[in-house]
C-alpha positions in Angstrom: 0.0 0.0 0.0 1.1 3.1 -1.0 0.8 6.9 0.0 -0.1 8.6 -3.4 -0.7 12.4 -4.7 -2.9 13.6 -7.1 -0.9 15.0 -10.6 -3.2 16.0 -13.2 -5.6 13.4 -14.8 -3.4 13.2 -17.9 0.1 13.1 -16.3 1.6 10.2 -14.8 1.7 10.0 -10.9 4.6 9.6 -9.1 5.5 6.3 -7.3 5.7 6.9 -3.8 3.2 10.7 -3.1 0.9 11.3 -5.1 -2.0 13.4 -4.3 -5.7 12.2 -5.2 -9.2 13.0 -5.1 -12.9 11.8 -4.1 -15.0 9.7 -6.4 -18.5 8.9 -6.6 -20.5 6.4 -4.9 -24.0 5.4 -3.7 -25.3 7.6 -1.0 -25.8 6.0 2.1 -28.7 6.9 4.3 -27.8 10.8 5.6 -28.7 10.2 9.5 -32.6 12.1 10.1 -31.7 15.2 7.6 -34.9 15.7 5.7 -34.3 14.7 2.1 -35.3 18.1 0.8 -32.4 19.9 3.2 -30.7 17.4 2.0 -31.5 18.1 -1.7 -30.8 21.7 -1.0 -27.4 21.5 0.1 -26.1 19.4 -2.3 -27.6 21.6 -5.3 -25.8 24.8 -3.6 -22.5 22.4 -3.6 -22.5 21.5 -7.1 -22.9 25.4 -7.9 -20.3 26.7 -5.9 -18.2 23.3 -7.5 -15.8 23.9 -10.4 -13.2 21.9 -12.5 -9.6 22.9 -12.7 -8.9 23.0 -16.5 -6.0 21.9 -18.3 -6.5 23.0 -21.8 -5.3 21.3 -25.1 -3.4 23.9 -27.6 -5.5 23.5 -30.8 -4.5 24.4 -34.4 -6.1 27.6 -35.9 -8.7 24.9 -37.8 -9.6 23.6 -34.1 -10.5 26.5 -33.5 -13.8 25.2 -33.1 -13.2 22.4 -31.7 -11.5 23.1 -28.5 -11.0 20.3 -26.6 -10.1 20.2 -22.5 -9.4 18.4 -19.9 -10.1 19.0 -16.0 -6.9 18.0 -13.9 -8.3 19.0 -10.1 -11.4 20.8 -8.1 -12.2 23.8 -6.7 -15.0 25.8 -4.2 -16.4 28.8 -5.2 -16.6 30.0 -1.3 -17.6 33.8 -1.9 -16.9 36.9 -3.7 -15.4 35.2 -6.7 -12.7 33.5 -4.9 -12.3 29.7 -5.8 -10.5 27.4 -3.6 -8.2 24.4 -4.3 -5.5 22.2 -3.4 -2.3 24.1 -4.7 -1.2 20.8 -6.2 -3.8 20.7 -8.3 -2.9 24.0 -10.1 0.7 23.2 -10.2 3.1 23.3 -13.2 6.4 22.9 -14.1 8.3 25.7 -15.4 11.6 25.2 -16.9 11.8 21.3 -15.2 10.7 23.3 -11.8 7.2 23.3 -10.3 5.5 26.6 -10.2 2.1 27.4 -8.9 0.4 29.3 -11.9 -0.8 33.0 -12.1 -3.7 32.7 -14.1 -6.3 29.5 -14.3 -9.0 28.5 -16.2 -12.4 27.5 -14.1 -15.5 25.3 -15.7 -18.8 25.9 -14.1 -21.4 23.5 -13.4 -22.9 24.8 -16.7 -19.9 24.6 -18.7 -18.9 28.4 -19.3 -15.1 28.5 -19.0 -14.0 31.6 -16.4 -10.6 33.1 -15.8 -9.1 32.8 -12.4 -6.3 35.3 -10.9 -4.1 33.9 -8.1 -4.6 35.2 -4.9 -2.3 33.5 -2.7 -1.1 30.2 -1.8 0.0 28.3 1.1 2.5 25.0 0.4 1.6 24.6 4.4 -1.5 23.5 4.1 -1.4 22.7 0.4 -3.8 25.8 -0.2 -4.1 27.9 -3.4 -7.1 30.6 -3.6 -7.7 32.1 -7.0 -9.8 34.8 -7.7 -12.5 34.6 -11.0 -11.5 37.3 -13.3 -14.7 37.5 -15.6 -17.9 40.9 -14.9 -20.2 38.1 -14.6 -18.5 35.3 -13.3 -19.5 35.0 -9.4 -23.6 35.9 -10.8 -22.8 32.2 -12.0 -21.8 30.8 -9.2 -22.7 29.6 -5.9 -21.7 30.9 -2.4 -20.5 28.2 -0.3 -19.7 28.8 3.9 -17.3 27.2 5.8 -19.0 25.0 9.2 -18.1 26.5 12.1 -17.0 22.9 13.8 -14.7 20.2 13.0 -17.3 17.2 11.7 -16.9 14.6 14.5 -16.1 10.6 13.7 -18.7 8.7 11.9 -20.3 12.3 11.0 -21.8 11.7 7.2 -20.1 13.9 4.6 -20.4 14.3 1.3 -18.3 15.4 -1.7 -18.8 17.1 -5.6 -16.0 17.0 -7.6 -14.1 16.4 -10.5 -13.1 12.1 -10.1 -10.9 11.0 -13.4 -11.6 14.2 -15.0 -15.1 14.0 -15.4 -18.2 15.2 -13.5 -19.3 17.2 -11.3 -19.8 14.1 -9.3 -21.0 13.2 -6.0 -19.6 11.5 -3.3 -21.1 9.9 0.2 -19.3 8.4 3.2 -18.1 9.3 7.3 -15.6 11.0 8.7 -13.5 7.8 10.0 -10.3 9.4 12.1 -10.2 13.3 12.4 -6.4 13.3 13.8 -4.3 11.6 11.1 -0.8 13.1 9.9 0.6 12.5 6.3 3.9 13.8 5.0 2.3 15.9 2.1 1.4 18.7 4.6 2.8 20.1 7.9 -0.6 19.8 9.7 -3.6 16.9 10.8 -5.5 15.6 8.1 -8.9 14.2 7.9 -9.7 10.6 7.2 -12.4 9.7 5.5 -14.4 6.4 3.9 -15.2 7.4 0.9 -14.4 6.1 -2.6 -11.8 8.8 -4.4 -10.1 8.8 -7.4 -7.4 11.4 -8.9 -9.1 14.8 -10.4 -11.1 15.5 -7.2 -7.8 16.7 -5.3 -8.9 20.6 -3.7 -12.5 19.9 -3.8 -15.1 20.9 -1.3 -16.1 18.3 1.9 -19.4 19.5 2.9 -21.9 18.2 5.9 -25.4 17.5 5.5 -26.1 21.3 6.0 -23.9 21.9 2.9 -21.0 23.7 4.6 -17.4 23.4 4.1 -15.4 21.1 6.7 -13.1 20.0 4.8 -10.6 20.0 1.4 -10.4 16.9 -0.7 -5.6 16.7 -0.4 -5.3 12.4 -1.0 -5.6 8.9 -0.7 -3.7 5.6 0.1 -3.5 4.1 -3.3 -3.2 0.5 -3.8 -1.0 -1.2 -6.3 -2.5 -4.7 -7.7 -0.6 -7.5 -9.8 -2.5 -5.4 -12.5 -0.8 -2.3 -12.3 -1.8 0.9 -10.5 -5.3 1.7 -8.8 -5.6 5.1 -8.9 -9.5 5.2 -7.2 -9.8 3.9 -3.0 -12.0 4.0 -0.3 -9.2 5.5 2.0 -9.1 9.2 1.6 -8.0 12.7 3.3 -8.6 16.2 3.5 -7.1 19.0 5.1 -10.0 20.3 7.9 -12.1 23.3 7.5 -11.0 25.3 10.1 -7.5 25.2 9.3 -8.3 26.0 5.7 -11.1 28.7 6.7 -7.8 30.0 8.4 -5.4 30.0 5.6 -7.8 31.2 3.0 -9.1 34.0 4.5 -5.2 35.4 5.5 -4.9 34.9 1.6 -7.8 37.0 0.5 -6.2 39.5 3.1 -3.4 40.0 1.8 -1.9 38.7 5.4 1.5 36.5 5.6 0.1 34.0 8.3 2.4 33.3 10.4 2.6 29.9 13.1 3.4 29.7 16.6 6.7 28.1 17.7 7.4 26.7 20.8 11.0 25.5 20.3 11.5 22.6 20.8 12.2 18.8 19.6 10.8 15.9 20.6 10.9 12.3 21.4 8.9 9.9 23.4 10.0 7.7 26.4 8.5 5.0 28.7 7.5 6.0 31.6 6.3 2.2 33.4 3.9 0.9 30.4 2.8 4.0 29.3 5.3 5.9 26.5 4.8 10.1 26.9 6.2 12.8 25.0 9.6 14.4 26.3 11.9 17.1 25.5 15.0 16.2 23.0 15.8 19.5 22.7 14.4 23.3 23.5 15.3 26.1 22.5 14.3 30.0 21.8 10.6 30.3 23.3 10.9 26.8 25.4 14.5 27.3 26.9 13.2 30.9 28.0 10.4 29.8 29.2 12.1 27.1 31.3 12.1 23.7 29.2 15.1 21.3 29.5 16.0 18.2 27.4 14.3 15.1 29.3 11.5 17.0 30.7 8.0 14.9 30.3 5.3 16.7 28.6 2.2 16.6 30.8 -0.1 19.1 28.9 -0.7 22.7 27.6 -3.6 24.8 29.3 -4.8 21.8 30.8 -5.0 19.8 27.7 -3.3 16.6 27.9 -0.4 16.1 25.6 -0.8 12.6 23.8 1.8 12.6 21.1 4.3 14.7 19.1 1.7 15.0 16.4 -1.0 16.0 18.5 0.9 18.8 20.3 2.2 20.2 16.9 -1.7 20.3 16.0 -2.7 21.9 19.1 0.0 24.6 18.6 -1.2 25.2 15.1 -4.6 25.0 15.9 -5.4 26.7 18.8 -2.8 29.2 19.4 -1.2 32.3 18.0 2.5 34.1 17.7 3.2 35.8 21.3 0.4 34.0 22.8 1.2 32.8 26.9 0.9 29.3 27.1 0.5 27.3 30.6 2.7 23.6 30.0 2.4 21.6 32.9 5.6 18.8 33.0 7.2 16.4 34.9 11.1 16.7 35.7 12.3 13.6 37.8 9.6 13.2 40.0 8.4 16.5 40.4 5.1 18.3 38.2 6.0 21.9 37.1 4.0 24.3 35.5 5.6 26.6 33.0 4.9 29.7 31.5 5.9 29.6 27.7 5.7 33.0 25.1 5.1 31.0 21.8 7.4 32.4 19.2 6.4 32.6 15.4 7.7 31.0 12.6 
């Protein structure tokens, strides 16, 4: 089994990361949400979905004829600005990858529209482009993002762009809502749902048809008949954290992270293994950290793992922000009073 990233629909994807996007499937039954709320969200979905093109240069006799191809997704979320995945936009420039300036959208109606960049983030694998056309946003559909992570076994659903074609939907549960994937420096969302490459930077939406999530990848299998590039395994970066990055981007704001300083390892401590201190530095050596300390928790949340305190930093805390980090040195608890740094 193999971690995979989605390339464009016509490229071919890298062995090892790959980053991929959500199918279609049959809908399973969504919980007591009346079918008509139902009905209603996912028709503002699919007008706020568009396709990522990837145009075909055509002869002057094509003119005509001119054919596409859509390589990714993106949510029209308000104003004219269209979010995506910013591998899903990304090109290569002189053998280098580059994020492009301009983009071509397709509406659920099929009308083409320019897109400007905005901004992206290679954080959080975020690009926001902005449609560039007098009549562009009258044709498409305003999308908010929930105000709540979507809780385990919470049914989602997707629209999207799977193997180039569409828009089509997909249905399934938020599985595991803490999961960590080397694509991106943050948690990711696991989801069941079947997903295939072209859907990467779509919207996740919950029965209410809000944004709590961005469709990033899957774990792709590979069979004695050669790659599978759809699975029921997928991921998406969580709505908060891209409500967060995208609206910095539409600001005009470099958003900056808090740091706290330090490296980390874990140790056994009888038969439970905790998180410790390998090194600290900057914020955590001023604030009083040493190498070996045991990581208790941070305002009064309990400290689980490495990955879990890196998300609650990211999360739930700012640059300059005091933080209260209860530990244990030898036998004895401390509780230390950290200024987060920024990075």
């Amino acid at each position: 089994m193999t971690l995979t990233a989605s390339p464009p629909i016509t490229l071919k994807p890298p062995i090892l990361i790959v980053v991929l996007a959500l199918c279609f499937s049959a809908p399973p039954a969504m919980g007591e949400v009346p079918d008509h709320q139902l009905s209603k969200a996912i028709e503002r979905a699919k007008a706020a979905t568009v396709g990522i093109l990837r145009h075909v240069e055509d002869s002057p006799s094509q003119a005509t004829q001119r054919h596409f191809s859509v390589r990714g997704t993106g949510v029209h979320i308000r104003d004219g600005y269209i979010l995506t995945a910013s591998h899903a936009v990304k090109g290569t420039e002189r053998g280098k990858p580059v994020i492009p300036n301009n983009i071509t959208v397709l509406t659920e109606d099929l009308q083409e529209l320019p897109a400007v960049l905005t901004g992206v983030n290679a954080f959080l694998d975020i690009a926001v482009y902005r449609v560039n056309h007098q009549d562009g946003t009258s044709r498409l559909g305003s999308i908010p993002f929930g105000d709540t992570d979507p809780e385990p076994g919470e049914e989602v659903f997707t629209v999207g762009y799977p193997l180039g074609w569409g828009p089509a939907l997909g249905f399934g549960r938020i599985g595991n809502p803490n999961t960590f994937l080397p694509t991106v420096q943050s948690r990711l969302m696991q989801i069941d749902l079947s997903a295939c490459s072209g859907n990467s930077g779509g919207g996740l939406f919950n029965v209410r048809g809000e944004i709590v999530g961005v469709v990033h990848a899957i774990i792709q299998t590979e069979t004695t008949q050669g790659e599978r590039r759809c699975s029921r395994f997928a991921f998406a970066v969580p709505g908060p954290l891209a409500h967060r990055i995208t609206t910095a981007l539409i600001q005009g704001k470099h958003l900056e992270f808090p740091k706290l300083g330090i490296q980390m390892t874990v140790v056994k401590k009888g038969i439970q293994w905790r998180v410790a201190v390998a090194k600290a530095s900057g914020p955590a050596r001023k604030g009083g950290l040493r190498k070996g300390d045991i990581l208790l928790s941070i305002e009064e949340t309990t400290i689980t793992s490495p990955a879990q305190l890196k998300n609650y930093l990211i999360e739930r805390t700012t640059p300059g922000q005091r933080v209260a980090i209860r530990i244990l040195r030898g036998q004895n608890e401390k509780l230390l009073q950290v200024i987060l740094g920024k990075s």
